[in-house]
C-alpha positions as a LaTeX table, in Angstrom:
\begin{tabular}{lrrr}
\hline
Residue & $x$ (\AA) & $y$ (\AA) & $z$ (\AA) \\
\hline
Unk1 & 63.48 & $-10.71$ & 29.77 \\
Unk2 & 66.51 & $-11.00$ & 32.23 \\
Unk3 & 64.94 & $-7.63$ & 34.06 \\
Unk4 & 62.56 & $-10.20$ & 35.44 \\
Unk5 & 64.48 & $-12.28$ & 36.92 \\
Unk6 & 63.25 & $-11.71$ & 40.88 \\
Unk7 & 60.03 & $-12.05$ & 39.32 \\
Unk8 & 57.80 & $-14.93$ & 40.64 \\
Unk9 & 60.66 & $-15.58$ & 43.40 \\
Unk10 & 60.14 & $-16.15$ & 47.39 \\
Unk11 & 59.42 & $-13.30$ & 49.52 \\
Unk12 & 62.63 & $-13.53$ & 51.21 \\
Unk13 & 64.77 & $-14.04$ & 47.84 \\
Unk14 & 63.22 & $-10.80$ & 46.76 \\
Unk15 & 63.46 & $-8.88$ & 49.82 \\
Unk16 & 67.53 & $-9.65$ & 49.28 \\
Unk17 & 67.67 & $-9.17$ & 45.90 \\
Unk18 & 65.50 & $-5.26$ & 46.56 \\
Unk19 & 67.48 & $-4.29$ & 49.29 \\
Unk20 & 70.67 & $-5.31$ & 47.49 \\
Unk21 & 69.82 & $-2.90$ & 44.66 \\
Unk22 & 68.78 & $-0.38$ & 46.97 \\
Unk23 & 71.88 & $-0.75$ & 49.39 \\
Unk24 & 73.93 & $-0.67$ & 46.56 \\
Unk25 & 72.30 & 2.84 & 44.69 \\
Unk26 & 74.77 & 5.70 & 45.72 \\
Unk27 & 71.99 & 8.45 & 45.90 \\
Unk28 & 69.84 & 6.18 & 48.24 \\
Unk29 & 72.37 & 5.28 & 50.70 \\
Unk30 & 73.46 & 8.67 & 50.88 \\
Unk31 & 69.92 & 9.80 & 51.43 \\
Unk32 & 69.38 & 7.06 & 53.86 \\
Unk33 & 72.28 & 7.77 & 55.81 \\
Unk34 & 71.63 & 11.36 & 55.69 \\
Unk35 & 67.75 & 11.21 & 57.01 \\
Unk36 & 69.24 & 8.50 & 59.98 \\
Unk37 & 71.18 & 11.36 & 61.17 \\
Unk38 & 68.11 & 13.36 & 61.44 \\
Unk39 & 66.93 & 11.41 & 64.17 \\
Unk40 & 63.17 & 11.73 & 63.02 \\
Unk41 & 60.72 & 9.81 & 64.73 \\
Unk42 & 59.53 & 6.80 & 62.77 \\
Unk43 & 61.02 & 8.19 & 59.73 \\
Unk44 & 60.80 & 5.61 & 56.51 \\
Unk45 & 61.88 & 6.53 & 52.81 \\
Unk46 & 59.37 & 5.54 & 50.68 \\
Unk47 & 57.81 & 4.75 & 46.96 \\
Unk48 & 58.84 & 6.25 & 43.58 \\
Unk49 & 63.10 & 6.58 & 44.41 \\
Unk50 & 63.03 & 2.96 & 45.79 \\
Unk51 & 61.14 & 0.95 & 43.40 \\
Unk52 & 61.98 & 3.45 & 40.53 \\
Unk53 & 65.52 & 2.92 & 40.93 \\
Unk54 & 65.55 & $-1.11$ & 41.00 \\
Unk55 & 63.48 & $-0.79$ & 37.76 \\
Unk56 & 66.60 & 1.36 & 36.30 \\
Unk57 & 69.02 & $-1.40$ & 37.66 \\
Unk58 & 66.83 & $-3.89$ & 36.38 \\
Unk59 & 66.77 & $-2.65$ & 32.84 \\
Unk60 & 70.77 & $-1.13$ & 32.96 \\
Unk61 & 69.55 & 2.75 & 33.02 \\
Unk62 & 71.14 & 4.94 & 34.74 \\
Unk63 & 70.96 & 5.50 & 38.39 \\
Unk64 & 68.62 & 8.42 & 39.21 \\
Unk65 & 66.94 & 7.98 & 35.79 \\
Unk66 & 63.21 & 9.35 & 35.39 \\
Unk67 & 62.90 & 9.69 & 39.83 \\
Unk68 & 61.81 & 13.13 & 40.58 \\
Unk69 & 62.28 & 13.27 & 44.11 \\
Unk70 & 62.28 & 11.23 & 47.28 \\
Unk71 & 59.72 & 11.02 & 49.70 \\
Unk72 & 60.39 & 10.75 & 53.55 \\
Unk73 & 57.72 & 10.25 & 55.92 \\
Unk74 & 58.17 & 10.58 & 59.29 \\
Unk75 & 54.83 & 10.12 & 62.32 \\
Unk76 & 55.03 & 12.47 & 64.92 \\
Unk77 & 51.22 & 12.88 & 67.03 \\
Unk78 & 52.77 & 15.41 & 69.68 \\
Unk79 & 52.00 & 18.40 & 67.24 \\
Unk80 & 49.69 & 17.94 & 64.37 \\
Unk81 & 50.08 & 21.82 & 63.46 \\
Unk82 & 51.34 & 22.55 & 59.70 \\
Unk83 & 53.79 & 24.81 & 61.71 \\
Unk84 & 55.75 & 21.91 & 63.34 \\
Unk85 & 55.44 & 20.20 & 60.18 \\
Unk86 & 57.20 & 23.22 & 58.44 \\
Unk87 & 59.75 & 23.11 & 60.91 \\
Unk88 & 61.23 & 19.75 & 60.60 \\
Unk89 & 61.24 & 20.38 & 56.57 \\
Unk90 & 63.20 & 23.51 & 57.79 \\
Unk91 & 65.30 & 22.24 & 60.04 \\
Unk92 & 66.18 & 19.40 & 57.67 \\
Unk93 & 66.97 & 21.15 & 54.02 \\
Unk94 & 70.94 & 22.14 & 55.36 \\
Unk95 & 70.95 & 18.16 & 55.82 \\
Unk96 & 69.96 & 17.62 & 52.36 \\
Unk97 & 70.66 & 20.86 & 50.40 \\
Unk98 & 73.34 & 19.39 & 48.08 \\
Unk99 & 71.88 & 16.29 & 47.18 \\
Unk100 & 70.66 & 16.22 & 43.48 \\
Unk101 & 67.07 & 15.22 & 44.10 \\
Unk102 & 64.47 & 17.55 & 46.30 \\
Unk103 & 63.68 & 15.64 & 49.52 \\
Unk104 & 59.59 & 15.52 & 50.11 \\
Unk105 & 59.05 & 15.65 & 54.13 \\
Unk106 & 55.86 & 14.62 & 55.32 \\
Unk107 & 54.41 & 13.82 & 58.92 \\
Unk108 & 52.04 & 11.11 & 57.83 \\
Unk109 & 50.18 & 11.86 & 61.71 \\
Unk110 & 48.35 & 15.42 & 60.32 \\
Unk111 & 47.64 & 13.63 & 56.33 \\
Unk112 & 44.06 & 13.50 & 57.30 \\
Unk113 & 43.73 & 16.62 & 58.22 \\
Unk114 & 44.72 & 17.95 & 54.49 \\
Unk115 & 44.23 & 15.31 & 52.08 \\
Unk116 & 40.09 & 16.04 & 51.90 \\
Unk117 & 40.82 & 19.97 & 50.60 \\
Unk118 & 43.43 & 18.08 & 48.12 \\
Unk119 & 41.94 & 14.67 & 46.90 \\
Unk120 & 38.13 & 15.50 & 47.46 \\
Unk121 & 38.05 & 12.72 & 49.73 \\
Unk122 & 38.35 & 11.59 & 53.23 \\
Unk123 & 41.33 & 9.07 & 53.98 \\
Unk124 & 41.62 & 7.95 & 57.58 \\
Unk125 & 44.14 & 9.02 & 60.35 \\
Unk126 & 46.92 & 6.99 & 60.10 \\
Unk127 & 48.61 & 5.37 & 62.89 \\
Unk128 & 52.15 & 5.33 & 61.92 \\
Unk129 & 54.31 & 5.63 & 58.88 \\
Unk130 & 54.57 & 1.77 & 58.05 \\
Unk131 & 50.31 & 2.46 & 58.45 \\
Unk132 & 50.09 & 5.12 & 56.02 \\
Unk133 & 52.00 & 3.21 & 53.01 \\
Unk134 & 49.15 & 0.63 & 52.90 \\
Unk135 & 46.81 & 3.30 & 51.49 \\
Unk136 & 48.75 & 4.43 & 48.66 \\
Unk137 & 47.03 & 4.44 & 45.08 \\
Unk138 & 48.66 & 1.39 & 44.07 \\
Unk139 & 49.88 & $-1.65$ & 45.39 \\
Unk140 & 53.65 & $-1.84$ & 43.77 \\
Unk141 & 53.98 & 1.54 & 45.44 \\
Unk142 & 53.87 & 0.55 & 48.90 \\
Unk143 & 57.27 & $-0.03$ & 49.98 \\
Unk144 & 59.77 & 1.79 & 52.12 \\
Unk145 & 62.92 & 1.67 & 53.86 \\
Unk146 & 64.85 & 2.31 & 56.93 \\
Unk147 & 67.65 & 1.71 & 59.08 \\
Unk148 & 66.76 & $-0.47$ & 61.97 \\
Unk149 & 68.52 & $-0.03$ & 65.53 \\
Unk150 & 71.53 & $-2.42$ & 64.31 \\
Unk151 & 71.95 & $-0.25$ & 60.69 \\
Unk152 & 70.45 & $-2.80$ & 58.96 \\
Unk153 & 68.02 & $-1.68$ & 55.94 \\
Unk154 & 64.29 & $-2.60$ & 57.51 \\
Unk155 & 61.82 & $-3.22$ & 54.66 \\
Unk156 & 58.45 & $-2.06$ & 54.98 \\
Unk157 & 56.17 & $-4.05$ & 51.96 \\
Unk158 & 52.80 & $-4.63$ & 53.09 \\
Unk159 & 51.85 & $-6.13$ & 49.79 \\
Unk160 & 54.72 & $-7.99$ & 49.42 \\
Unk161 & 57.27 & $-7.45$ & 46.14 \\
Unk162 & 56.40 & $-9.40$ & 43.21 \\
Unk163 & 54.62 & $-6.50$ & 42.09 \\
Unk164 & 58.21 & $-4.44$ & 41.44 \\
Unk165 & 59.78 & $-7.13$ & 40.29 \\
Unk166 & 57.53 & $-7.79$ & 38.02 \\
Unk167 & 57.17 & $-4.62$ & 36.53 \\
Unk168 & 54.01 & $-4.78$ & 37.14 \\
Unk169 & 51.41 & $-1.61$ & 38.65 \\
Unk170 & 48.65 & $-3.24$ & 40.67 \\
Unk171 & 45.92 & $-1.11$ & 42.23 \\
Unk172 & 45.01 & $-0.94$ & 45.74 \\
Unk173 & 41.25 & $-0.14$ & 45.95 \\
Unk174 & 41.45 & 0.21 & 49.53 \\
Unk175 & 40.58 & 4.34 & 49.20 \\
Unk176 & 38.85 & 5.72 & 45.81 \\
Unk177 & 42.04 & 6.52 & 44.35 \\
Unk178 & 41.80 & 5.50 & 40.22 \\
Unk179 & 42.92 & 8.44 & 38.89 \\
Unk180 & 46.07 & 8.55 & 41.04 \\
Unk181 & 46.71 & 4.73 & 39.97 \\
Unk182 & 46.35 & 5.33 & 36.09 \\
Unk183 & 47.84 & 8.67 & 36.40 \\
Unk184 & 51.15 & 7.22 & 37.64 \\
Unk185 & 51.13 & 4.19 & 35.67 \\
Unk186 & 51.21 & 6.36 & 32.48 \\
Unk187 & 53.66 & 8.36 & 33.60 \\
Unk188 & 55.86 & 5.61 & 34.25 \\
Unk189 & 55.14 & 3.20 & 31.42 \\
Unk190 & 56.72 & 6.54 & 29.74 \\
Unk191 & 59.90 & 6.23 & 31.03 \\
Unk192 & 59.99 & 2.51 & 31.49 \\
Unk193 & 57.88 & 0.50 & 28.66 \\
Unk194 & 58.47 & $-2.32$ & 30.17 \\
Unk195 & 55.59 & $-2.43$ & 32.75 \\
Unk196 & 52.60 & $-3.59$ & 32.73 \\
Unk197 & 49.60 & $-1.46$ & 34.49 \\
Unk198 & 46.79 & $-3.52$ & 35.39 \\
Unk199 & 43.43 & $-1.81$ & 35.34 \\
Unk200 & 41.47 & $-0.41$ & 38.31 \\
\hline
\end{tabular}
């Protein structure tokens, strides 16, 4: 059981412990380094790279194993247009074009404005990118990273990490979002058995 050995720990043991791992992963700090050169306003990399690849350290598989992409979120309310959001994924792929992961740009000010046509279901307008994170489907998700003013990793965990390091998928009920929650809790109790996915 030593992958759970954060597990159960102080907030601030884990937030070391995480942001070791993450510091440490060659693809993330890359990516991180990469999207601070972007300059994007409040720009945070978020979810399924981060916690997936502490769960891969955790368990001694291989870095990069069973993460499909990365997600970068970035809150921009000057231009709420799917235009200016094309742009900035535009302008952005040279930055990222040889990395071996696709890089997932969103402007997290304009998600209401799609996510009705795509979920069937209102969510509300989010005020910022740290906002937006405390809606996702489920709790353990919510986490996300960025390089504060010094170039120190900031951590963004609204519900705290236990959940990670306990290989454990928690929902978050706050939005109607069940079949997102046991949708990726199947999919990654596939490629790591060792979590648990508590029921909606």
């Amino acid at each position: 059981m030593d992958h759970l050995r954060y597990s159960g720990l102080s907030f601030e043991a884990q937030r070391a412990a995480f942001l070791g791992i993450v510091s440490a992963d060659p693809l993330l700090r890359e990516t991180l380094e990469r999207v601070r050169a972007l300059a994007l306003p409040d720009w945070l990399v978020v979810s399924g790279a981060l916690y997936n690849s502490v769960w891969n350290h955790l368990t001694g598989r291989p870095a990069g194993y069973g993460i499909r992409d990365v997600d970068l979120f970035y809150f921009d309310g000057s231009d709420l247009s799917y235009e200016a959001e094309d742009r900035v994924i535009a302008n952005a792929a040279p930055t990222f074009a040889d990395l071996p992961l696709p890089i997932e740009i969103r402007n997290q000010a304009r998600v209401h404005l799609w996510y009705p046509a795509k979920f069937g279901r209102s969510c509300p307008r989010y005020s910022s990118s740290s906002d937006s994170v405390r809606f996702f489907a489920s709790k353990t998700h919510a986490v996300g990273v960025r390089f504060d003013n010094a170039g120190q990793l900031d951590l963004v965990a609204p519900f705290g990490l236990d959940d990670i390091l306990s290989f454990r998928i928690t929902p978050n009920r706050v939005l109607d979002s069940r079949q997102t929650h046991e949708t990726k809790g199947a999919r990654a109790r596939e490629n790591w058995p060792e979590i648990t996915v508590m029921p909606w």
